[in-house]
C-alpha positions in Angstrom: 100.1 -47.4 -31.8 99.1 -51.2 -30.9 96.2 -49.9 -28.4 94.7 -47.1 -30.9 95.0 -50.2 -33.5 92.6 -51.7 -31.2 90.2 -49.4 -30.2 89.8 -48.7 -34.2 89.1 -52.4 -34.6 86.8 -52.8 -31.5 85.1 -49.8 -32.1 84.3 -51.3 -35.9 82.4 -54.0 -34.1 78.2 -54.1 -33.5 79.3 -56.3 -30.5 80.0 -53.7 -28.4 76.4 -52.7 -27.9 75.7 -53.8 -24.6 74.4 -56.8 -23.2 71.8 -57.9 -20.3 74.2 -58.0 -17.1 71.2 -60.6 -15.8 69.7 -63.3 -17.7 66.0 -63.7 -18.5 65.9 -67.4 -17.7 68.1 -68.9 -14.8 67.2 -72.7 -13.6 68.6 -72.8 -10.0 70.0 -76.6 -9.9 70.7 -76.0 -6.0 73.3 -73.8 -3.8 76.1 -74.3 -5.8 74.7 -74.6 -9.5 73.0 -72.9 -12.0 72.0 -72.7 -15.6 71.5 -69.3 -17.7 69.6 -69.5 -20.9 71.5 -67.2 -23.3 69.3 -68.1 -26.6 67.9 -70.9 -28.2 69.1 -74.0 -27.1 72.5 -72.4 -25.5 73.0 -72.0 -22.0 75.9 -70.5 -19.2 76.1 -72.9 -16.4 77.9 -71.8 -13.5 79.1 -73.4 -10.5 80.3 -71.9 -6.9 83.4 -73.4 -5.2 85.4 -72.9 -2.0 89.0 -72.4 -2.2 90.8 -71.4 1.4 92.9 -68.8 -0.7 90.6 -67.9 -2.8 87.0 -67.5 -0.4 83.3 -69.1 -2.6 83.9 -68.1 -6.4 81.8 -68.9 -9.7 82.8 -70.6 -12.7 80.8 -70.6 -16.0 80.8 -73.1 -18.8 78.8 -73.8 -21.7 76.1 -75.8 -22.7 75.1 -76.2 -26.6 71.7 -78.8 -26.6 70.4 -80.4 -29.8 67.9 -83.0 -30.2 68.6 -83.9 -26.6 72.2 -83.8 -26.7 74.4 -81.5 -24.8 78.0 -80.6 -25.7 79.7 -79.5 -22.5 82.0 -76.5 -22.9 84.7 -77.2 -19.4 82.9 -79.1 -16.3 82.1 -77.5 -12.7 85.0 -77.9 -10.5 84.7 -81.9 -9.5 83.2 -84.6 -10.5 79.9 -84.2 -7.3 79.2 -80.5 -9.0 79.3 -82.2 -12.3 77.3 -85.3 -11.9 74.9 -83.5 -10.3 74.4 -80.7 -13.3 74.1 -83.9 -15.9 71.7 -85.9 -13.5 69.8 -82.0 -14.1 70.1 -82.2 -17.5 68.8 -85.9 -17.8 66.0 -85.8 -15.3 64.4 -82.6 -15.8 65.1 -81.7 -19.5 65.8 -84.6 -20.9 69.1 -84.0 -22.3 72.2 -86.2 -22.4 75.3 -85.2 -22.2 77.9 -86.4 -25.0 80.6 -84.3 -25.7 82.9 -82.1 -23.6 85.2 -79.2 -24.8 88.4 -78.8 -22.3 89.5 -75.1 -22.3 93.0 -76.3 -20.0 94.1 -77.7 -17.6 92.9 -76.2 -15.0 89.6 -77.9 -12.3 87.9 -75.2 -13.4 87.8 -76.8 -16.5 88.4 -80.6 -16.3 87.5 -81.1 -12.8 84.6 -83.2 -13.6 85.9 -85.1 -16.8 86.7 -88.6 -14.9 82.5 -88.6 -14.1 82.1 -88.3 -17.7 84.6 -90.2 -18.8 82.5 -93.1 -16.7 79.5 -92.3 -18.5 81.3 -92.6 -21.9 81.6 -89.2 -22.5 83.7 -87.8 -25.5 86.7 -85.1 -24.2 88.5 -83.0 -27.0 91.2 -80.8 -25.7 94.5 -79.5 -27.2 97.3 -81.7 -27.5 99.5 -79.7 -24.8 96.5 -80.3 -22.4 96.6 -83.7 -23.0 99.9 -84.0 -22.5 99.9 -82.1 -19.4 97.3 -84.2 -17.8 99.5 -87.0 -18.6 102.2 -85.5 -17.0 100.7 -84.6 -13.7 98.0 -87.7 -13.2 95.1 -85.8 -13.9 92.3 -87.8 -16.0 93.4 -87.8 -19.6 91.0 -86.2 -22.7 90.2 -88.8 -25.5 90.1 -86.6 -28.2 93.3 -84.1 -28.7 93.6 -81.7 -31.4 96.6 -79.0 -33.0 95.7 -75.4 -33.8 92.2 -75.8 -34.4 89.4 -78.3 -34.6 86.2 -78.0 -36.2 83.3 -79.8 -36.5 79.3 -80.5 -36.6 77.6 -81.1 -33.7 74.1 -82.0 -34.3 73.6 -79.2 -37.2 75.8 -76.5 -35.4 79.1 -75.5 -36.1 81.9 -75.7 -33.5 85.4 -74.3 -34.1 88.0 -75.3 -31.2 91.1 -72.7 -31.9 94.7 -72.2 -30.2 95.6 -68.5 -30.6 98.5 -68.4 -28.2 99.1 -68.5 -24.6 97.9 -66.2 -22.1 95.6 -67.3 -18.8 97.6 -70.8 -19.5 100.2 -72.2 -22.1 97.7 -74.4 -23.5 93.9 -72.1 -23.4 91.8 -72.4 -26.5 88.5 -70.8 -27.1 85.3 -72.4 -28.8 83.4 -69.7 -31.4 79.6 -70.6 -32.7 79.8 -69.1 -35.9 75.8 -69.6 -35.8 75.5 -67.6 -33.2 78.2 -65.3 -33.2 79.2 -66.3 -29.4 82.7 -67.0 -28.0 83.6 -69.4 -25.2 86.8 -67.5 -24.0 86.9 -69.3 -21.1 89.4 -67.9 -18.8 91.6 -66.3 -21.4 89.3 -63.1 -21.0 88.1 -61.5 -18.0 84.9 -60.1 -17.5 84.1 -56.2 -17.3 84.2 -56.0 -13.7 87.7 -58.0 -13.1 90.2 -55.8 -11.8 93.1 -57.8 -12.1 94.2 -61.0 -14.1 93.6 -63.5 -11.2 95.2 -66.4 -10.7 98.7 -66.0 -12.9 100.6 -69.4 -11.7 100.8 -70.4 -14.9 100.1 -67.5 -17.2 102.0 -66.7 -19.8 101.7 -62.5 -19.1 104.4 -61.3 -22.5 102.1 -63.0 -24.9 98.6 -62.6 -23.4 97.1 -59.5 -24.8 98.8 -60.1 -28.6 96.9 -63.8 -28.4 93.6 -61.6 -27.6 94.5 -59.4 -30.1 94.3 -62.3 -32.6 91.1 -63.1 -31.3 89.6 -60.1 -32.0 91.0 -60.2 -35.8 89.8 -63.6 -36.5 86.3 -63.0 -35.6 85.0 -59.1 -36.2 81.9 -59.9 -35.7 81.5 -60.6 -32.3 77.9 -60.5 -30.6 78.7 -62.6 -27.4 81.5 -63.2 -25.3 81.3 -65.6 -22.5 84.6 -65.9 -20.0 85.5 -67.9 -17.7 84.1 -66.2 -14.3 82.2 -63.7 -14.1 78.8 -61.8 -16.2 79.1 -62.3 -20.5 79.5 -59.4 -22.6 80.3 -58.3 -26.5 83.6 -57.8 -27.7 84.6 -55.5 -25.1 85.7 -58.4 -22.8 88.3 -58.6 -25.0 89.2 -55.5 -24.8 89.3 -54.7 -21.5 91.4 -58.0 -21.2 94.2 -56.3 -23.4 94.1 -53.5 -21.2 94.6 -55.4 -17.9 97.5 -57.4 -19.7 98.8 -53.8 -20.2 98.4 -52.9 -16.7 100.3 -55.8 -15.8 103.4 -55.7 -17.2 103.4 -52.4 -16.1 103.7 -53.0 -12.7 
């Protein structure tokens, strides 16, 4: 009954017309970086790391840029990766970077916050992640928040939001009413994950109702952008339900 729920509300949803699997406009920073223009003054940036268990992988994050300002959405994976994307940004589109979101705890979120915390660089994450950097010596966001944060960022709308655990204990998502997008980060898989990846510390029981809630708070979906892997429409978060279900049923 919870799954057909679902599909009824998905299926309700103009999001799930499909989206370009490649983007129009991609600035190739070097090897390891790049930024995909989405629309407007919104872009993907993804960065490639090695991990011995794990072979080269991408990551994406967010960039929102306003009269040259950029709100970060999660950093590349260290602090070289993400000085060098900012340097980018500066040098060749004269943007500076002011504000970061922090998705968790995880590098593949924070990994480059103690560079921008040495260029003066605003960090808002939850208050678990903040207490969780504290915890284990990781660099420490300035800005925490409870539930949900909202607030203007150069004439655009940002809503921070806690639904629940899943991916982590402490993953949030960032929605653009403007533009209808959502920065799942990597609470949602992409269409072409298989699995759930890395589940150290995910929080399986929970995952796919905190989706679920997701999908209720914002119906109207156009764009979903997760944490690795190509964006979509509301059928990321669908097909992440599904793989939740897959999972406990192992």
């Amino acid at each position: 009954m919870i799954k057909r729920s679902i599909l009824i509300l998905v299926f309700g949803l103009t999001s799930l017309i499909g989206l370009p699997a490649q983007p129009v406009n991609t600035h190739v920073i070097d090897k390891d970086l790049q930024l995909v223009h989405l629309q407007d003054s919104i872009f993907v940036h993804i960065s490639w790391h090695q991990l011995d268990n794990f072979g080269r992988f991408s990551s994406n994050g967010l960039l929102l840029i306003k009269n040259g300002q950029a709100l970060m959405i999660d950093t590349p994976m260290d602090n070289e990766k993400t000085e060098r994307l900012t340097k980018y940004l500066k040098d060749s589109l004269a943007v500076n970077t002011t504000k970061l979101i922090i998705g968790h705890f995880h590098d593949d979120c924070l990994g480059g916050l103690s560079y921008l915390q040495s260029r003066g660089v605003e960090s808002i994450a939850h208050a678990m992640t903040v207490e969780k950097c504290n915890e284990i010596g990781l660099p420490v966001p300035s800005t925490p928040f409870t539930d949900s944060l909202t607030f203007d960022f150069n004439g655009e709308q940002i809503d921070c939001r806690y639904f629940g655990a899943g991916h982590s204990f402490d993953n949030i998502t960032v929605w653009i009413p403007g533009k209808k997008m959502l920065f799942g980060g990597c609470l949602i898989k992409s269409m072409d994950a298989r699995g759930l990846g890395n589940l150290s510390d995910a929080v399986v029981p929970v995952w796919d109702s905190t989706v679920t809630g997701i999908l209720k708070k914002y119906p109207d979906i156009k764009t979903v952008i997760p944490g690795h892997g190509d964006y979509g429409g509301a059928e990321l978060l669908v097909h992440t339900i599904e793989l939740v279900g897959n999972e406990k049923n192992k």
